[in-house]
Structures are given as C-alpha cells and as structure tokens.
C-alpha positions in Angstrom: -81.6 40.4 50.9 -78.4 40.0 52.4 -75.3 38.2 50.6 -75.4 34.9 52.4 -79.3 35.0 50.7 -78.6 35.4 47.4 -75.6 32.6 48.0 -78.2 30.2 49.3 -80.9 31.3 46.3 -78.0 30.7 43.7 -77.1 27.3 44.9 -80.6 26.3 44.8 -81.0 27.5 41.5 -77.9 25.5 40.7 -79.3 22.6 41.8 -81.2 23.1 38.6 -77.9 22.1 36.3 -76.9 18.7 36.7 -80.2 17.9 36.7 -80.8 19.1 33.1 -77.5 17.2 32.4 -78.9 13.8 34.0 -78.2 12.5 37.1 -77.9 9.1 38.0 -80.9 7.8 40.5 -78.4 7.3 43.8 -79.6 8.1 47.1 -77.0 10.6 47.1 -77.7 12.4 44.0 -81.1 12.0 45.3 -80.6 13.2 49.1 -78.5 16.4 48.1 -81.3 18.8 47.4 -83.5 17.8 50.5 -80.2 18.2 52.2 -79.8 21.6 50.7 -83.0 22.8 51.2 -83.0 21.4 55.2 -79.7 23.9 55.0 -81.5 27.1 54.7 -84.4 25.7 56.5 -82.1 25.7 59.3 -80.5 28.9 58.4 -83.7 31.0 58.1 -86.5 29.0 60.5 -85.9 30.9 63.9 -89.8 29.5 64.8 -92.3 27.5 63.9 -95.7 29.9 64.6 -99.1 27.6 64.8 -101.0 30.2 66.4 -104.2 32.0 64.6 -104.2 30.8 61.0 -100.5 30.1 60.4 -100.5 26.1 60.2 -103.3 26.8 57.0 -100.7 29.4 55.4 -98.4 26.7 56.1 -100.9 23.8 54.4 -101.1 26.7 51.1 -96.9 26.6 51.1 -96.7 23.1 51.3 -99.7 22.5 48.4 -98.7 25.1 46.2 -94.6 23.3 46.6 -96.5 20.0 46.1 -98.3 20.9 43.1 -94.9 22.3 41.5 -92.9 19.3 42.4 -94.7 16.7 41.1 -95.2 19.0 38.1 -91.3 19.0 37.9 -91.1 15.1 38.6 -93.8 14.2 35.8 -92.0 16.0 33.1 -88.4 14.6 34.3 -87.3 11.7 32.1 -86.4 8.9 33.5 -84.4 6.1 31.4 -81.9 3.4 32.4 -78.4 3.7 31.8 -76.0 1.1 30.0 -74.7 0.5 33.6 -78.3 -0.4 34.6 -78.9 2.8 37.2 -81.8 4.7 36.1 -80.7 8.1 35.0 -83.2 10.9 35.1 -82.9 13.8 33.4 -84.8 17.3 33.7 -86.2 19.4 30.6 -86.5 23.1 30.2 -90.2 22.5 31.5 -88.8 21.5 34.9 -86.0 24.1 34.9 -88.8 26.7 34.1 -91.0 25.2 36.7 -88.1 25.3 39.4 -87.5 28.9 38.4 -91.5 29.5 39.2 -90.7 28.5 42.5 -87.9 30.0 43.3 -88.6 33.7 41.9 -92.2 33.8 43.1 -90.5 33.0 47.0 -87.6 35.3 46.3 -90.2 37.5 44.5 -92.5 37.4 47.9 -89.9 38.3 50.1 -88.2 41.4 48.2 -91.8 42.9 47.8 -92.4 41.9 51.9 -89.3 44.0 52.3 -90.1 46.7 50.0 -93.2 48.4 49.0 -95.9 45.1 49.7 -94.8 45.6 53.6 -98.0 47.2 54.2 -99.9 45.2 52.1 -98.8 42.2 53.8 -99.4 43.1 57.3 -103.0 43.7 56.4 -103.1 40.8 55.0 -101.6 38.9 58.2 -104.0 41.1 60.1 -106.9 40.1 57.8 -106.2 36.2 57.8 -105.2 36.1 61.8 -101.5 35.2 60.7 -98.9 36.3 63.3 -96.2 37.9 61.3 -93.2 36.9 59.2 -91.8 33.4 60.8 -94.8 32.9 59.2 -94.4 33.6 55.8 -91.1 32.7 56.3 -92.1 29.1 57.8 -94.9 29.1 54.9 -91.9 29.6 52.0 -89.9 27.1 53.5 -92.4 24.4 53.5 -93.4 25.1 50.0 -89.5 24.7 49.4 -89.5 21.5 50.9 -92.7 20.1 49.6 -91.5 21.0 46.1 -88.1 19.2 46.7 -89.9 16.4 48.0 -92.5 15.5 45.6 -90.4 15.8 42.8 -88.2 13.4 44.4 -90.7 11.1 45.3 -91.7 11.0 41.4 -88.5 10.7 40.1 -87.8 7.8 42.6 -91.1 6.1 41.6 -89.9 6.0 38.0 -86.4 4.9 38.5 -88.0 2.1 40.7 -90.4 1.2 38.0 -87.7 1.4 35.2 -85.2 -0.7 37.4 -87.9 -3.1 37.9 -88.6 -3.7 34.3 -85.1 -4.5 34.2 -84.8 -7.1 36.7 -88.6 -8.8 35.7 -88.1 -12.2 33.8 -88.7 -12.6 30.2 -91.5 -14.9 29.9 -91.4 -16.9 26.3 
C-alpha cells in the first residue's frame, strides 16, 4: 500500500468519529461519506470488468457491504434534537462493524499483494474472474453498498422521528 492508500483508508475510518459524537441528519452530513467513498472510487476504479464471473463477484461485494450497512444503520440511534433535526448517533457496535469492513478490504488487499497472490489467482482462475479491477471493482462496491444502506437507514429513522414531530396531537 502506497501513502496516498493509507491517507484514503484513514479518512474513511475517520468518518467513523463524528458519527459516534452525533451528527445532525443534513443532507450534508449525510452526503459526505458517499462523497468520500465516490473519491477513492474514482481514485482506484481504472475499469469496470463484466466479463466471465466478475458482475457475481461484484453482486457478493455489494451484498456482503449491504448486509454491513444496514447492520451499522440498525444499531445507530436516532433521536430529535432540541432544535427539532433528528440527530443520529453511532455506538461502538457500528464503529466495530465499520472497522469489519474496512480491515477485511484493507485485509484482502495486503494479503493479494503479499503471500495470498497465488492463492488468489487460482481462485480468479477457478471462478472465471479476470484479474484484480476485479477484486478491486468488487471492494469498491462493497464500500459503497455499506455507505449506502447505512445511510438509507439512518435517513428512514430521522424521517420517521421528524414525522412524529410534525403529526397532530389528537385529544
């Protein structure tokens, strides 16, 4: 991993903190980490392969980021604030489920460039996958998907606590 790698995996990871802190439900506190993860998207994806069985890697990265997110978004409290913007805050659960993600794609791609480069061509070989744009298109996805469920949750919560707010007491 180069320095500009580990710069992009910290500031993921430090996505992390201000959600543990709370953050206020805004579409720009919202937008930031699909903005962020887009960034390296751009930064990494050279292609998108679809030949052999790449799109079902792909499907796998995208479940497996799914399955994490919404994980992340069902354990994030949401409450309303005294200003009346739904504030949601993240537990260790989602701070340890965000790390999950993070170190097992940083995890894959240290032991792809190290000793599991063998074991991972065979693999590719194996499964009809045509190399590492990928993999790398594969962790990317699962990135993404795990961004945007969580998101998605979250937002679904702040929208249902915002509407509690607004709905009219009936006496």
């Amino acid at each position: 991993m180069t320095t500009t790698d580990h710069l992009i995996s910290a500031a993921l990871i430090l996505l992390v903190i201000p959600q543990i802190r709370g953050t206020r439900q805004t579409l720009r506190n919202a937008l930031l980490p699909v903005v962020a993860v887009a960034a390296a998207a751009v930064y990494y994806l050279r292609s998108f392969p679809t030949q052999g069985h790449d799109v079902q890697l792909d499907l796998v990265g995208v479940l497996a980021g799914a399955v994490l997110g919404v994980a992340c978004g069902a354990t994030t409290g949401v409450h309303r604030g005294s200003d009346g913007i739904a504030l949601a805050r993240a537990g260790v659960v989602v701070a340890l489920l965000w790390i999950v993600g993070m170190n097992s794609r940083a995890g894959f791609e240290y032991w792809a460039t190290h000793s599991g480069s063998t074991t991972i061509a065979q693999i590719s070989r194996d499964n009809l996958i045509t190399g590492s744009a990928a993999w790398t298109a594969a962790l990317l996805l699962m990135a993404l998907a795990q961004v945007l469920s969580r998101l998605a949750v979250v937002r679904i919560k702040a929208r249902r606590i915002s509407s509690v707010a607004t709905a009219p007491v009936r006496a």
